[in-house]
C-alpha positions in Angstrom: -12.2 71.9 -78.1 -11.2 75.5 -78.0 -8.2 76.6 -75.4 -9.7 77.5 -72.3 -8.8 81.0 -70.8 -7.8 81.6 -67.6 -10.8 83.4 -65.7 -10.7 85.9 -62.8 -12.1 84.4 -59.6 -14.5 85.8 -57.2 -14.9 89.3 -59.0 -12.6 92.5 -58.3 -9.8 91.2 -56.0 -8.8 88.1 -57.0 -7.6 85.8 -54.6 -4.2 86.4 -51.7 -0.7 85.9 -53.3 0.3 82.1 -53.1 -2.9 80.9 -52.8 -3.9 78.2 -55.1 -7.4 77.4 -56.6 -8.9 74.7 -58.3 -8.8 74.4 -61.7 -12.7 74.3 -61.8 -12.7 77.9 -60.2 -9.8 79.2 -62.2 -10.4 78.0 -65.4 -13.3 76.7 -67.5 -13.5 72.8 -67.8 -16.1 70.2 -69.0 -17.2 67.0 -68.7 -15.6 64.4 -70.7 -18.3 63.7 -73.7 -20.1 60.7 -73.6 -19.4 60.2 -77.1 -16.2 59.3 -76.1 -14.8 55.3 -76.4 -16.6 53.7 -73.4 -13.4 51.6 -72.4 -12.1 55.0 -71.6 -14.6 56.7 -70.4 -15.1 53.8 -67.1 -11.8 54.5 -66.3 -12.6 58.0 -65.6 -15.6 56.6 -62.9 -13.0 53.9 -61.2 -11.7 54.5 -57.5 -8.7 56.5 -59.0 -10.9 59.6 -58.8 -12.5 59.2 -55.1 -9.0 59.4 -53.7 -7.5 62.5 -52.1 -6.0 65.0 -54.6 -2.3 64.7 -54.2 -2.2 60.8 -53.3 -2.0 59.3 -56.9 0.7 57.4 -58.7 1.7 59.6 -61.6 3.5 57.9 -64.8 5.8 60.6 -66.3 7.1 59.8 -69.9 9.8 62.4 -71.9 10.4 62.5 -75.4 12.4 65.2 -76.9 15.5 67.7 -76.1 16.9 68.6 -73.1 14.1 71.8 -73.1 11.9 69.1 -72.8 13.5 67.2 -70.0 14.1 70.3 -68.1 9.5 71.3 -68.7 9.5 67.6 -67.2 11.8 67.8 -64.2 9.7 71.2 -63.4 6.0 69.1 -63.8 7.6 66.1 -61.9 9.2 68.8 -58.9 5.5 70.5 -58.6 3.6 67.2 -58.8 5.7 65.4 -56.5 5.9 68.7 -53.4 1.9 68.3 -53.8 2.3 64.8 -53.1 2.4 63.0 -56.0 4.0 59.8 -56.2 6.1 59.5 -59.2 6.6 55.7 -60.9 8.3 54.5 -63.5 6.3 51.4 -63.4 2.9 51.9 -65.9 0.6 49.7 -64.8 0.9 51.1 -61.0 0.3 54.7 -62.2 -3.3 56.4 -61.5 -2.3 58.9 -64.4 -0.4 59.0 -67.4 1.5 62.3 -67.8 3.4 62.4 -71.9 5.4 65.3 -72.2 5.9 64.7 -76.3 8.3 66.4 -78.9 6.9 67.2 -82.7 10.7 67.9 -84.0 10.6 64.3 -86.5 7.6 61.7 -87.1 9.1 58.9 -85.2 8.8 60.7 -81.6 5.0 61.9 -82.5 4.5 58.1 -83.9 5.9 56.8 -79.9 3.5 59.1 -78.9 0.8 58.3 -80.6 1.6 54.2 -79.1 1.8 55.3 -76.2 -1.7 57.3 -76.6 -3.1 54.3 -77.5 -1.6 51.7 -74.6 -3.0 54.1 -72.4 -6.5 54.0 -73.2 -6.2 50.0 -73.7 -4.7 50.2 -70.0 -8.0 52.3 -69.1 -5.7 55.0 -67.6 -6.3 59.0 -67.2 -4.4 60.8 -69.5 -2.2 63.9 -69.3 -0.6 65.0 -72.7 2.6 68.2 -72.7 4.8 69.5 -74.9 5.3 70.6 -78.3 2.8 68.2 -80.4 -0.2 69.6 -79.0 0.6 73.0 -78.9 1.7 72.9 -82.2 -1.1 70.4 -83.6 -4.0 71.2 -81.2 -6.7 69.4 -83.3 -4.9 66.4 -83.9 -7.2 63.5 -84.0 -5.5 61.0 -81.4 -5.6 63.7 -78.5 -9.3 64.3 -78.5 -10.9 63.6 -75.1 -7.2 63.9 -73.5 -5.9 66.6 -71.3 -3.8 69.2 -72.4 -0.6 71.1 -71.4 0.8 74.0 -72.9 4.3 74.6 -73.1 4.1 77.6 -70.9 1.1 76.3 -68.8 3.9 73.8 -67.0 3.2 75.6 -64.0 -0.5 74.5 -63.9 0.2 71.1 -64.6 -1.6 69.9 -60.5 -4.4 71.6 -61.1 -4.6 70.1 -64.7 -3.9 66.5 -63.4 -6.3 67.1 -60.1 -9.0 67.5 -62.2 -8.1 64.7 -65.2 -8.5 62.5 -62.2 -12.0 63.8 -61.8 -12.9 62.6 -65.1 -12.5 66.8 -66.9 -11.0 67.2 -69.7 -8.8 70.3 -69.6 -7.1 72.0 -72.0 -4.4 75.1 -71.4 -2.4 76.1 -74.1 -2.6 79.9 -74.5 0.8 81.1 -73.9 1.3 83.8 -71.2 4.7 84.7 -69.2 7.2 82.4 -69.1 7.3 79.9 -66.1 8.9 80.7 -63.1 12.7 79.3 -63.1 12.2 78.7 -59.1 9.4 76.5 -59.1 9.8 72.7 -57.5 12.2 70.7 -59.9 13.1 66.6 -59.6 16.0 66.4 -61.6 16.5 63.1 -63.7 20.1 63.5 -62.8 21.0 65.6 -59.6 24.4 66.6 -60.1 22.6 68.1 -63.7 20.7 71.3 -64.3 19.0 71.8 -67.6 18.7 75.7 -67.3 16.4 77.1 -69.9 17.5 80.4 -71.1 14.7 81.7 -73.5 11.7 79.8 -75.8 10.9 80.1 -79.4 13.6 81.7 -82.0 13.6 84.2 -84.5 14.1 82.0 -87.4 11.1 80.5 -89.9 13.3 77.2 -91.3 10.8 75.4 -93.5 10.7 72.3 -92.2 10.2 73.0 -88.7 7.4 72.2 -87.1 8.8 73.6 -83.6 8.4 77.0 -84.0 5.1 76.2 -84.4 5.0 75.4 -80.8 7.2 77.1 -79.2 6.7 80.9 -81.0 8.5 83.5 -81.1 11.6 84.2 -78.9 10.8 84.7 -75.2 14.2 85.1 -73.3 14.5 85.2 -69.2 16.1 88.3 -67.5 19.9 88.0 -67.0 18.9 88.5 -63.3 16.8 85.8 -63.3 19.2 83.5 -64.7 22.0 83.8 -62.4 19.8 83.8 -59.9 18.9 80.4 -60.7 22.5 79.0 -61.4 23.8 80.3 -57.6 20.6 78.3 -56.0 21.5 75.1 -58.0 25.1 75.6 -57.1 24.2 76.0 -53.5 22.0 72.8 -54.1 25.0 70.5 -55.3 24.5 70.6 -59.6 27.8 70.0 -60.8 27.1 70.8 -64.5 24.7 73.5 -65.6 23.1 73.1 -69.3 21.7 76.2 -71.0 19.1 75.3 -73.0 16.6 76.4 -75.9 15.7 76.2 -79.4 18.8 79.0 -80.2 20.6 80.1 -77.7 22.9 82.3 -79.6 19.5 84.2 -80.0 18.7 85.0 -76.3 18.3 88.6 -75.3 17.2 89.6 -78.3 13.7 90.5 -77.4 14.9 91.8 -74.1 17.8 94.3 -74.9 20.5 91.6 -74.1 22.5 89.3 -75.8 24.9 85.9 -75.0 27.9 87.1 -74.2 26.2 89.6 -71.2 24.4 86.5 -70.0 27.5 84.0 -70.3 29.6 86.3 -68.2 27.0 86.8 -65.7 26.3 83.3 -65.5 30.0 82.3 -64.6 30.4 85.3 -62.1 27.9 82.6 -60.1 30.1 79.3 -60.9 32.6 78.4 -57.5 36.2 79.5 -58.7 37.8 75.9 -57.7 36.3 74.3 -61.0 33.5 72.1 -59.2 30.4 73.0 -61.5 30.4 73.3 -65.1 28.6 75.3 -67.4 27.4 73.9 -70.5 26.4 76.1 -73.5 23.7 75.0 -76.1 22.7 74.9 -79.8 23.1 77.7 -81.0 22.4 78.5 -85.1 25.0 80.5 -86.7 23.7 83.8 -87.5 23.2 84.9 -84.2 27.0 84.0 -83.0 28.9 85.5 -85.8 28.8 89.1 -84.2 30.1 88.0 -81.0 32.5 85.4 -82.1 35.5 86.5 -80.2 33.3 87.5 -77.3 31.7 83.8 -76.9 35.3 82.2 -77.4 37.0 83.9 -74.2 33.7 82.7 -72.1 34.6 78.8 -73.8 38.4 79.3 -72.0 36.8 79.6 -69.3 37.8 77.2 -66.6 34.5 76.6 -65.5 33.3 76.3 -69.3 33.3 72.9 -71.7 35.1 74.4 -74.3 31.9 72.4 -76.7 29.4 74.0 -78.6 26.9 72.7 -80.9 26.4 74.4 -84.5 23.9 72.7 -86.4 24.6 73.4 -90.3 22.2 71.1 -91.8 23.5 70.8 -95.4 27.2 71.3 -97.0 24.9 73.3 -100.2 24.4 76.7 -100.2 21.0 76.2 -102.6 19.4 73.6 -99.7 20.6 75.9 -97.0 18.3 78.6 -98.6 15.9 76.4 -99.8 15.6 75.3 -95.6 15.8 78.9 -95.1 18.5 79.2 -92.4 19.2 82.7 -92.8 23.4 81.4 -93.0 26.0 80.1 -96.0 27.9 77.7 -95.6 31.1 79.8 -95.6 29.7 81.5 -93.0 29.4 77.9 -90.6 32.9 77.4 -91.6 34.3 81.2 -90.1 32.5 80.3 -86.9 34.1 76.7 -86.4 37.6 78.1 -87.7 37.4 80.6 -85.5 36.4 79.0 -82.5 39.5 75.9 -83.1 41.6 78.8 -83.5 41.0 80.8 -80.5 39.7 78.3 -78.0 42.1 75.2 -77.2 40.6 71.6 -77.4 37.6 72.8 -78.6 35.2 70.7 -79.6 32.2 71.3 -82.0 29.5 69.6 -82.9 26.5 69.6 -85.9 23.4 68.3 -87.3 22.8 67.0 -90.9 19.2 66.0 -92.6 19.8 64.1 -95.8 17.3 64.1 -98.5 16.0 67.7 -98.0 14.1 68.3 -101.1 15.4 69.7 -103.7 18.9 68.2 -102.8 21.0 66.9 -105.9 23.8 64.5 -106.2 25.7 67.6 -106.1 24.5 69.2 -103.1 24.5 65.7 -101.1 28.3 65.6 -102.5 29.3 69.0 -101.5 27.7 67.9 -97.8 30.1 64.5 -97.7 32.8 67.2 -98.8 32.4 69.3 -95.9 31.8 66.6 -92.9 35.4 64.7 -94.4 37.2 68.4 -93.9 36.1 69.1 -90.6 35.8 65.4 -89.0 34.3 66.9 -86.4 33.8 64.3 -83.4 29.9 64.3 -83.0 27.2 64.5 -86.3 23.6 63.8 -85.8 22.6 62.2 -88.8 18.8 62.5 -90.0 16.7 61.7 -92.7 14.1 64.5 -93.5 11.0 63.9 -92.6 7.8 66.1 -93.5 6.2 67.9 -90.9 2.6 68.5 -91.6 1.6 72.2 -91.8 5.5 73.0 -92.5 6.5 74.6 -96.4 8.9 72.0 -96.5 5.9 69.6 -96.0 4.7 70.8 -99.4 7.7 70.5 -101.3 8.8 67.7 -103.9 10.0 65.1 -101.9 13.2 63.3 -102.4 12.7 59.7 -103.4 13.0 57.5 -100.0 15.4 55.1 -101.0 17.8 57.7 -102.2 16.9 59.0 -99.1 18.2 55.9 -97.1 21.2 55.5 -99.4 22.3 58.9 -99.0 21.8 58.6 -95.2 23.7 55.4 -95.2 26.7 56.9 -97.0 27.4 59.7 -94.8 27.1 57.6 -92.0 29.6 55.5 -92.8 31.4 58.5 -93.8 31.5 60.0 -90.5 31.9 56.5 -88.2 35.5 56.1 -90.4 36.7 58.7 -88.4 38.7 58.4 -85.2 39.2 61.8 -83.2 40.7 60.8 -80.2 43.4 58.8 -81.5 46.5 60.2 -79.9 44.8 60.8 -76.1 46.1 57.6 -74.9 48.7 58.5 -72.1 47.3 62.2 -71.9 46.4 63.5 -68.6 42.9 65.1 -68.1 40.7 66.7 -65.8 37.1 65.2 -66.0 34.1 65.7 -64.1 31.7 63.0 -63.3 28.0 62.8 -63.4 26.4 59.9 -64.1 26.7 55.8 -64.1 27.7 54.0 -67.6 24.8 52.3 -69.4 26.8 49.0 -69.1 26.6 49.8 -64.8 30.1 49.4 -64.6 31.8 52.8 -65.4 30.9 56.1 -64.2 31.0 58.9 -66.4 33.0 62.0 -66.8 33.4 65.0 -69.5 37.2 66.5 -70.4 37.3 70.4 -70.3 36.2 69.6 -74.3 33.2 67.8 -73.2 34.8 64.3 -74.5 33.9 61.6 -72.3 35.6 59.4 -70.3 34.4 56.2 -69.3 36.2 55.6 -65.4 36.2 52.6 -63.0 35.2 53.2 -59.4 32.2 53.4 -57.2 28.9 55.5 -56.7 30.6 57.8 -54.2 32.3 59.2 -57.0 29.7 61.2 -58.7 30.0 64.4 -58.4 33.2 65.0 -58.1 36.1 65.8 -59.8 39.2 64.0 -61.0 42.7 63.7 -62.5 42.6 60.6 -64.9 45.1 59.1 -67.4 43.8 57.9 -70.8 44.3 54.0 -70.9 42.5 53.4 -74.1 39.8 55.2 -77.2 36.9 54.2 -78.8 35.4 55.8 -81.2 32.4 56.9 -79.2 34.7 57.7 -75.9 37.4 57.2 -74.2 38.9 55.2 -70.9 40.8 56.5 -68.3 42.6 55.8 -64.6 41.5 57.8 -62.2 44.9 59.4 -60.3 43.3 61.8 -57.9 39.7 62.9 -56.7 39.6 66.7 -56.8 38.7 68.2 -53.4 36.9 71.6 -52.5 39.5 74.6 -53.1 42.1 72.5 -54.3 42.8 71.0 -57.9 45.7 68.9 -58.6 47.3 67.9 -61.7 49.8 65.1 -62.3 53.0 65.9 -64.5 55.2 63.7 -66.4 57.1 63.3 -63.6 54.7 61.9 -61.6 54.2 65.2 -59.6 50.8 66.5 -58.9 50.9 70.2 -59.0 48.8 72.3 -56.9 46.8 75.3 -57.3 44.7 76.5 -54.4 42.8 78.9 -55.9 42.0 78.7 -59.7 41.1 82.8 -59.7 44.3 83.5 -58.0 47.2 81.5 -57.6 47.5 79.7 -61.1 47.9 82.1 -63.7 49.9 85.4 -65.6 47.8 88.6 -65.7 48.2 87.6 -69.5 45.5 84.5 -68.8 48.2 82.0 -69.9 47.5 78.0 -69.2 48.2 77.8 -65.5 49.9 74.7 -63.8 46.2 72.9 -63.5 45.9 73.0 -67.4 43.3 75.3 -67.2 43.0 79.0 -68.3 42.2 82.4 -65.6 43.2 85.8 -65.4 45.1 85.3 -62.0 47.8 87.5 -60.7 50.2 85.4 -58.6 52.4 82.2 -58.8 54.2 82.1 -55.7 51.5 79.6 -54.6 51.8 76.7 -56.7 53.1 74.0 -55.0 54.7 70.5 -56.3 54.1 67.3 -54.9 55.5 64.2 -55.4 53.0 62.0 -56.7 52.2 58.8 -54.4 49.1 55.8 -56.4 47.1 56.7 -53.1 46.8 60.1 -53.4 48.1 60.5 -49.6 51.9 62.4 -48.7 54.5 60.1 -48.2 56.4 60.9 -44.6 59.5 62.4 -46.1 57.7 65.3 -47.9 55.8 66.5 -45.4 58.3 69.6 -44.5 58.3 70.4 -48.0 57.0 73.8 -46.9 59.4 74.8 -44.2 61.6 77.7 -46.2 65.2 76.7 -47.0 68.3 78.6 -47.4 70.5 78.7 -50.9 72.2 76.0 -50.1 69.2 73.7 -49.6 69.3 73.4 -45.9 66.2 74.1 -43.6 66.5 77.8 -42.0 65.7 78.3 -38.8 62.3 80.7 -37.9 61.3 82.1 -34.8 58.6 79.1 -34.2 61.5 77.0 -34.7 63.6 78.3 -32.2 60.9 78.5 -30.0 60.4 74.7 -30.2 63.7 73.6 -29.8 63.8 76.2 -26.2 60.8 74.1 -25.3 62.5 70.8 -25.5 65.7 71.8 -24.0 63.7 73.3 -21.0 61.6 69.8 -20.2 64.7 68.4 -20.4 66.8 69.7 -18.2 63.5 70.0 -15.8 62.9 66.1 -16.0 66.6 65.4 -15.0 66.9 67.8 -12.0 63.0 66.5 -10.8 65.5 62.6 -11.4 68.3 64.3 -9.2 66.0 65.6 -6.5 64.3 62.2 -5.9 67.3 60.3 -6.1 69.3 62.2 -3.3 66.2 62.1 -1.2 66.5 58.1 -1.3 69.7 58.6 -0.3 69.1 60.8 2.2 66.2 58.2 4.0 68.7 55.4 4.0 71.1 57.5 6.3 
């Protein structure tokens, strides 16, 4: 079926701003054929499609990256303020909504499962995402509906009339969707912001590109826009996302650094939302190096960033066509380590590219042992149909495996955060551990921390000590919960210091590490306050003056309020003994 275009309704004029018309006026849509399978064509005619539009149960299934999420968090916000109900539970659901990722064969393959247990189930069907925009005549989504990657904003009228038993189809790209439309977020205290679709690069195995085009970026207006309402609305941690975010602005007369720094203008200044930044290919980032590092010493910035380099060979680096050598991955992460403190970096590797030797695999091992970075995402190539890698000599699959295998084991021998134990950190928790018993929380270097304590403790902030490491995480002891305004740090004395205002009580004019650990261009210090540390977190009695200003030699002086104070006393004293005097002379007086 061709892509249906969107039609103008009821000639010249259109119709009022905000109002909303069927699919079946807007667009063009047909009958499902009756050629299709019969077991899924009686679904189409059950009691699911007499109902009132906006009363269904909706099944909403994600595979993919975080831009994915993010497209399903916006069809989830827009289905559910129409009234949809939104279930995790399959066989409940009226519809089946798939928002699918083409990036390797095993997410189409789910997919394609899931396709198929659908139409066994005898459900309507709703397929989004980057497989069938990129593979529109694929065989398993005939006689499904379609949504385009920027038709997300359509997706009620799409699902209204799926229900009817249509078949509809939008996947011509127009203007990006609106960042302010209705949003359920899988996790509230998180915001997968996405900054601009596509890239500019043409890697030969990628089969997303395909999909999502040519870079697209939103306005810098836009953006920040966006991050102050989430901030308003409680989000904790803000993740840009997109296929290259080093790339944004390119299309609009921007760049990354103008956006970072606009973006964090928006963030509160005592620390309580992060910003996350994204994947971001090397060629776009090596012009603005020293630009993007001061943004990652930012307080309210995970000093993380993750710089895929795909291969340690400069001939499969070319061969993949990624536009970057392999010296120049290494400038970028030796010049982030050096400039930005605890930073973290992380990368991507696909083994068995083809064309890749003994030597090149070798020269890859070489360059993941040197770095040790903390986080690799390991992959085995796999052929993307209509890619130029697709067509390539392939690499023999159990080399393939082997070669996999090696590095892996490779990378798991390392242990990076061996020496934390006993360190002090500020985290920032967001979600619930998958064994239910921890809560989560990122280090200013995005490392987790694995944390006991309750529910009521997501979203916040805290001091923790490091107990113990793993090799995926680490554990701490939570110390102090971080309130609004106020962050707190706990010394090797056991004194928590103070700083009441991150943007201007904490740090040199120089942007030196304040008494919080964290970094600012602050002008005073006269603020910063020590406290003796107590396990509860609460004063003890006998420090509670600690304020009251002191001569040299230690001892309290006194201030006008002071003096005013003691007068007081003195006054009701002398007043309650002559009021004693007076009624005891008047006894006295009665008796004679």
């Amino acid at each position: 079926m061709e892509d249906i275009e969107d039609l103008l309704a009821g000639g010249g004029g259109g119709v009022p701003p905000g109002f909303r018309l069927s699919v079946t006026s807007a667009v063009g849509v047909k009958p499902r054929s009756k050629s299709r399978s019969t077991v899924f064509q009686d679904s189409l005619k059950s009691p699911t499609s007499a109902k009132i539009p906006g009363t269904q149960t909706i099944y909403l299934k994600t595979f993919g990256c975080s831009h994915n999420q993010s497209d399903s968090e916006y069809m989830a916000g827009q289905l559910s303020a129409f009234g949809y109900n939104l279930s995790d539970n399959q066989d409940e659901a009226d519809l089946w909504l798939i928002n699918t990722c083409t990036v390797k064969a095993p997410s189409q393959s789910a997919m394609e499962t899931l396709i198929t247990k659908c139409r066994d189930a005898q459900k309507p069907l709703v397929v989004a995402g980057c497989v069938p925009q990129g593979s529109r005549d694929l065989k398993e989504l005939e006689g499904v509906s379609i949504v385009g990657v920027q038709q997300i904003d359509r997706v009620v009228e799409v699902v209204e009339e799926t229900l009817k038993g249509y078949e509809v189809r939008l996947l011509t790209r127009k203007t990006l969707p609106a960042l302010d439309l209705p949003k359920v977020r899988k996790n509230k205290f998180v915001e997968i912001l996405p900054i601009n679709v596509g890239c500019l690069g043409a890697c030969t195995y990628c089969k997303t590109k395909h999909a999502r085009g040519h870079l697209g970026s939103y306005k810098v207006d836009s953006l920040a826009g966006r991050v102050r309402a989430v901030v308003a609305d409680g989000v904790k941690e803000i993740w840009l996302s997109s296929e290259d975010t080093g790339a944004y602005g390119r299309d609009i007369g921007a760049n990354l650094p103008i956006l970072l720094n606009a973006l964090v203008a928006e963030l509160p200044s005592d620390g309580s939302t992060m910003l996350r930044i994204g994947m971001t290919n090397p060629p776009y980032i090596l012009e603005h190096l020293k630009e993007i590092a001061e943004v990652l010493r930012h307080p309210c910035v995970y000093s993380f960033l993750h710089v895929p380099v795909q291969s340690g060979s400069d001939a499969i680096l070319s061969t993949m066509n990624r536009e970057y050598t392999v010296g120049e991955f290494r400038k970028v992460v030796d010049t982030l380590i050096e400039l930005v403190p605890g930073m973290q970096i992380a990368t991507d590797i696909i083994c068995g590219f083809p064309g890749e030797t003994d030597e090149d695999f070798e020269e890859t091992v070489n360059l993941i042992k040197e770095y040790k970075l903390p986080q690799v995402h390991i992959s085995q190539f796999y052929p993307r149909p209509g890619t130029p890698a697709a067509r390539m000599k392939k690499v023999p699959s159990n080399i393939v495996k082997r070669r996999s295998r090696e590095l892996t084991t490779v990378f798991e021998s390392f242990t990076p955060y061996v020496g934390m134990e006993g360190k002090i950190e500020r985290i920032w928790i967001t979600d619930i551990a998958t064994d239910g018993s921890h809560l989560v929380g990122h280090t200013k270097g995005y490392i987790q921390v694995l944390v006991a304590g309750s529910a009521s403790m997501l979203g916040t902030s805290a001091m923790v000590k490091i107990t113990s490491v793993g090799r995926w995480s680490v554990f701490g002891e939570v110390l102090e919960i971080l309130t609004t305004n106020v962050t707190t740090r706990v010394n090797q004395n056991k004194e928590i210091l103070t700083c009441s205002n991150l943007n201007e009580t904490c740090c040199s004019k120089e942007s030196e590490t304040c008494a919080c650990g964290l970094t600012s261009s602050c002008e005073h210090t006269d603020d910063v306050k020590t406290i003796p540390f107590t396990p509860n977190g609460k004063e003890p009695d006998e420090v509670r003056s600690q304020d009251l200003p002191r001569s040299k030699d230690g001892v309290h002086e006194w201030v006008l309020v002071d003096k005013a104070l003691l007068c007081g006393i003195l006054s009701s004293f002398f007043t309650i003994v002559s009021v004693m005097l007076y009624l005891g002379y008047r006894d006295v007086s009665h008796q004679f």
